[in-house]
N, C-alpha and C positions, 0 to 999 in steps of 0.2 A: 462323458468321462470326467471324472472328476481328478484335480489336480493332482492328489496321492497316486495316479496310476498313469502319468501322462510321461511319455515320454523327453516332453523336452524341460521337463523338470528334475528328473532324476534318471542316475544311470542304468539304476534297480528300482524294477514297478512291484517286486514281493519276492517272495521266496516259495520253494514245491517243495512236498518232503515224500517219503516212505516210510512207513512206520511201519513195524511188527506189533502185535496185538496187544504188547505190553505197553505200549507208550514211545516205546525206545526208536529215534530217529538213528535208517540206517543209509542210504544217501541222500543229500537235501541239494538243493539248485535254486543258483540264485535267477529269477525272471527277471529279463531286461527289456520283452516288449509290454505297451500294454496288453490285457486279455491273458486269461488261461490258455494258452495256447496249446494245440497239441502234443505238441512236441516236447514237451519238457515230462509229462509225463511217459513217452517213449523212450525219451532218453533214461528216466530214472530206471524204469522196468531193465533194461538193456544193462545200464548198470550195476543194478540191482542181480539179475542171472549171471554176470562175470565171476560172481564169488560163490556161486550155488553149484554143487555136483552136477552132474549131466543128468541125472534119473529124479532130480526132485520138483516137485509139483507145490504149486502154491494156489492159493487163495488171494485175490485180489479184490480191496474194498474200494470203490469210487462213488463220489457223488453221484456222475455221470458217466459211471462202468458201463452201462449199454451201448451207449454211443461208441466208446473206445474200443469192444469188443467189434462192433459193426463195421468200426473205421477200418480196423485190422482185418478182418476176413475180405473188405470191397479193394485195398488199398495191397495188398501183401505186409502192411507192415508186420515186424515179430513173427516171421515165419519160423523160423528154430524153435522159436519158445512160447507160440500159441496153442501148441497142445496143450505145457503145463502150465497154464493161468484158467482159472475160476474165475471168470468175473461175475462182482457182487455190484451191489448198490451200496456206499455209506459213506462215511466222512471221517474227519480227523475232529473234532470239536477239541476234545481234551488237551490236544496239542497246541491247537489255536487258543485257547482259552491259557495255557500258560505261557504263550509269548504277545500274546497284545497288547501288555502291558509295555512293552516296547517301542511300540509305534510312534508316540512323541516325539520321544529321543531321538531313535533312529533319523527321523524325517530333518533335522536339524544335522546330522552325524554327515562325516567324510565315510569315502568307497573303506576304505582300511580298518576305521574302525567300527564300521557297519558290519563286517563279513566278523571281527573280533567278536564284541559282541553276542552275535547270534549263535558264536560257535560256543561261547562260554556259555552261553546259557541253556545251550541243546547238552555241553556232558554236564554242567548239573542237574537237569531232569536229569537225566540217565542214572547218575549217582545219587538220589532223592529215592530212583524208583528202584534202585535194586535195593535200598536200604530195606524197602518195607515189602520186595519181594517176600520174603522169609513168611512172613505174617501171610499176609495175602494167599502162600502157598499152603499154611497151617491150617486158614481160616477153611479153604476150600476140601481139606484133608478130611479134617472134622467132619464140614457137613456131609461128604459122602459118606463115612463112613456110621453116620446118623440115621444118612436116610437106608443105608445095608441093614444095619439094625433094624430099624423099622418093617421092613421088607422080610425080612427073616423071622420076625417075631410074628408078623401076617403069617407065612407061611404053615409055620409051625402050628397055628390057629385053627386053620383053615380045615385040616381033618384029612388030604386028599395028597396022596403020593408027587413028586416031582415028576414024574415019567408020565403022568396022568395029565397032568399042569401043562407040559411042554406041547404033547401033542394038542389037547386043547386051545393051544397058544397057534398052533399053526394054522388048523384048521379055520380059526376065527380070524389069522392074516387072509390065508385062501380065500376065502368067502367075502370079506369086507374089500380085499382090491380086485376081484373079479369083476369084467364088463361086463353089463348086462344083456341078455339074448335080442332086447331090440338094434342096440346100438351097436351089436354084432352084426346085423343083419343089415341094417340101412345106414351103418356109414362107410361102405364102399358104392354102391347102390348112390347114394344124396350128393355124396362129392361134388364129380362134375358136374350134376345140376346146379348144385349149390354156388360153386363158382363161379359158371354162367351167368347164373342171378345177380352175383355181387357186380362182375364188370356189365352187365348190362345195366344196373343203377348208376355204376359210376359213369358212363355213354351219355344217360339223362341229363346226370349231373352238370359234368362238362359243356352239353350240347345248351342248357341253360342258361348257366353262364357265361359259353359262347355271346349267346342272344344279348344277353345284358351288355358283354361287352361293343358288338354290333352295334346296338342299339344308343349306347353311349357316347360311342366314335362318330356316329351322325349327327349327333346334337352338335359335338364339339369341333366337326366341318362346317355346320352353318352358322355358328355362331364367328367362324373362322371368316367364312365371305361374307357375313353383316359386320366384319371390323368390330369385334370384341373392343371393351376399354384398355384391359388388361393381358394384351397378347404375348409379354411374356410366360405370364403364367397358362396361359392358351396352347402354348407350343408345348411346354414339360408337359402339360395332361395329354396334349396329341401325342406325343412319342410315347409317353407312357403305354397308352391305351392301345396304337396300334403295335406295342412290344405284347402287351395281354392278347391281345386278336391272333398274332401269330403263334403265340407258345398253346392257346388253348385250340387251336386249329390240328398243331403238331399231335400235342395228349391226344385229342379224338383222334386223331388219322392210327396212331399207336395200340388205341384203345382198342379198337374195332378189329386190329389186324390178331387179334390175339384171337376173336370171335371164332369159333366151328363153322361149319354150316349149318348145323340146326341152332347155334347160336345168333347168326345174322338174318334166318326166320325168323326166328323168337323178336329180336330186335324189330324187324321189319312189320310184323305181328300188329307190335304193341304201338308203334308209331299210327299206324293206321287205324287203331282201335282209339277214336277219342274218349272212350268210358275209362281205357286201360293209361292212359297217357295220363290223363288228369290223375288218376288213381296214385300211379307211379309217381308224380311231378308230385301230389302233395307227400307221399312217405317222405323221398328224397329231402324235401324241403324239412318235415319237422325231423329228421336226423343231422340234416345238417349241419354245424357244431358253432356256437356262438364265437368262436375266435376267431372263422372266417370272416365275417361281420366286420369285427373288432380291426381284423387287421386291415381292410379296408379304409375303415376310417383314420384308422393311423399311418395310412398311406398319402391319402391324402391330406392332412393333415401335413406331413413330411414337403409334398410337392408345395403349398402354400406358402411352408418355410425358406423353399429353395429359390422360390420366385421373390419373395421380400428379399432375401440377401442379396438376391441377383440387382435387385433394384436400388439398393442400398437404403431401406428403411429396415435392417434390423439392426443388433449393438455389433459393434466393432468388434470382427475377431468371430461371430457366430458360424458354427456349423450346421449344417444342414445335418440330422439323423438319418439313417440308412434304410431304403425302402425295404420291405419285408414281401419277397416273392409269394404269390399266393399261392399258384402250384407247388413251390417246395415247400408248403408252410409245414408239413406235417413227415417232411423226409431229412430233416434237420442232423446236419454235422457238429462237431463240437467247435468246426472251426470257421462257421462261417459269422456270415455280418451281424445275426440277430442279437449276437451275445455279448454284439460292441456297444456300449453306452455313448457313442461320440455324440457330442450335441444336446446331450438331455441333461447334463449336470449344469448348476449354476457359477460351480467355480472357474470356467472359462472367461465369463464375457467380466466376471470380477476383477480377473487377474488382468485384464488388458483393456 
């Protein structure tokens, strides 16, 4: 986390806004922890529907709209007003790009004339872009009314009635979004197999991993009764590891309980079958997705750090970074640890 976002340098870590498609900032908040946090985008929505009729429906762009859409359905948040939100994927660029230019300043600036500031500078966008509104409306006039032209003059070319055109026009929507007679037929039929399939890869999976993790834990007991050199760092990888032993214990006991009965033959099946096992253990393996990997080693990576500070051979003042769960690597909130930089910027250990 670098010092611009760190709380005990400043009272304000940034600013959130809302914007309408024009540009035009319609409630903004100021953020006083670090991190994007949730909540301030909740709040703005919330704020944002207090001045909207009861029947209007909007479209909403977020960087990280999915996650926000997901929070709210697992969470209840915005239960009033998740019907009428769209969530999209996108950003604010244009916005940001005309106030960055602030950042300097501001970072040297008192709370009072920080909030001045930003407010002057959000209604002069405002009154920049309704200036050239007018144009912008002109511009867009024109070009439709170019391309009607265009379109009309085809028409007229063309030799063939409009009544002739239209139904033409439907017939070839019909036909181009109609499912095909296989995929009529065997995807109600493949489904459940197909399901089946999937958690019984993911059972492998797990039950693999399990093994590794098994397997790991035992090195790291005997290395525990031949008196390690470095036993503090001995103990974080033991707890670590037998926290990994129990949560991938859990997942499989979870996994399996979801199984049919012809699903835990199938399972039973393939266990027994070492042509099918091997078969299934190398798919599993080359699908498996390189950030597992990844975030292993930056796990460990992480314990190595915790155990030097522990010890007192790092700089003064250093944080340890935030382990990255490997079963939730891939079921990610907007609000959890992964998205905190503590520890990995250099202007901490500068500053003290």
């Amino acid at each position: 986390m670098g010092v611009q976002g760190s709380t005990q340098f400043f009272s304000d870590t940034g600013v959130m806004a809302v914007l309408c498609c024009h540009d035009h900032v319609i409630p903004l908040a100021n953020m006083t922890s670090a991190g994007e946090k949730q909540h301030y985008a909740l709040a703005l929505i919330k704020s944002l529907f207090s001045h909207l009729p009861n029947n209007f429906h909007i479209g909403l762009l977020y960087d990280i709209g999915c996650q926000l859409e997901q929070s709210c359905r697992k969470w209840g948040f915005l239960k009033l007003f998740l019907p009428r939100i769209s969530f999209a994927i996108s950003g604010c660029e244009c916005f940001w790009s005309s106030i960055k230019a602030l950042i300097p300043s501001l970072h040297v600036s008192g709370f009072h004339q920080c909030l001045f500031v930003i407010d002057f500078q959000v209604h002069h966008l405002e009154a920049k872009s309704l200036t050239g509104l007018g144009q912008w409306l002109l511009w867009w006039w024109n070009h439709c009314q170019a391309k009607k032209a265009s379109a009309t003059k085809g028409l007229s070319k063309c030799g063939v009635d409009t009544l002739t055109l239209e139904a033409e026009w439907v017939a070839q929507v019909a036909v181009q979004t109609k499912a095909t007679p296989h995929k009529l037929i065997t995807d109600n039929n493949c489904h459940s197999a197909k399901a089946t399939e999937n958690i019984i890869l993911q059972i492998m999976a797990t039950q693999k991993s399990l093994e590794n993790y098994e397997t790991r834990l035992g090195e790291l007991e005997k290395d525990h009764l031949n008196g390690a050199s470095d036993m503090t760092s001995l103990n974080i990888q033991l707890a670590e590891c037998h926290q990994r032993v129990k949560c991938f214990r859990q997942a499989l006991q979870k996994q399996k309980a979801t199984l049919g009965v012809n699903g835990l033959a199938d399972l039973a099946t393939l266990q027994s079958n070492s042509y099918l096992q091997n078969h299934t253990e190398t798919s599993v393996k080359q699908h498996e997705p390189g950030i597992v990997k990844l975030s292993t080693n930056y796990n460990n990576m992480c314990l190595q750090m915790a155990a030097l500070i522990h010890q007192g051979k790092a700089p003064q003042g250093s944080i340890a970074p935030v382990l990255i769960p490997r079963d939730a690597l891939f079921k990610l909130d907007v609000d959890d640890d992964i998205w905190q930089d503590a520890g990995l910027g250099d202007d901490t250990a500068s500053v003290n």
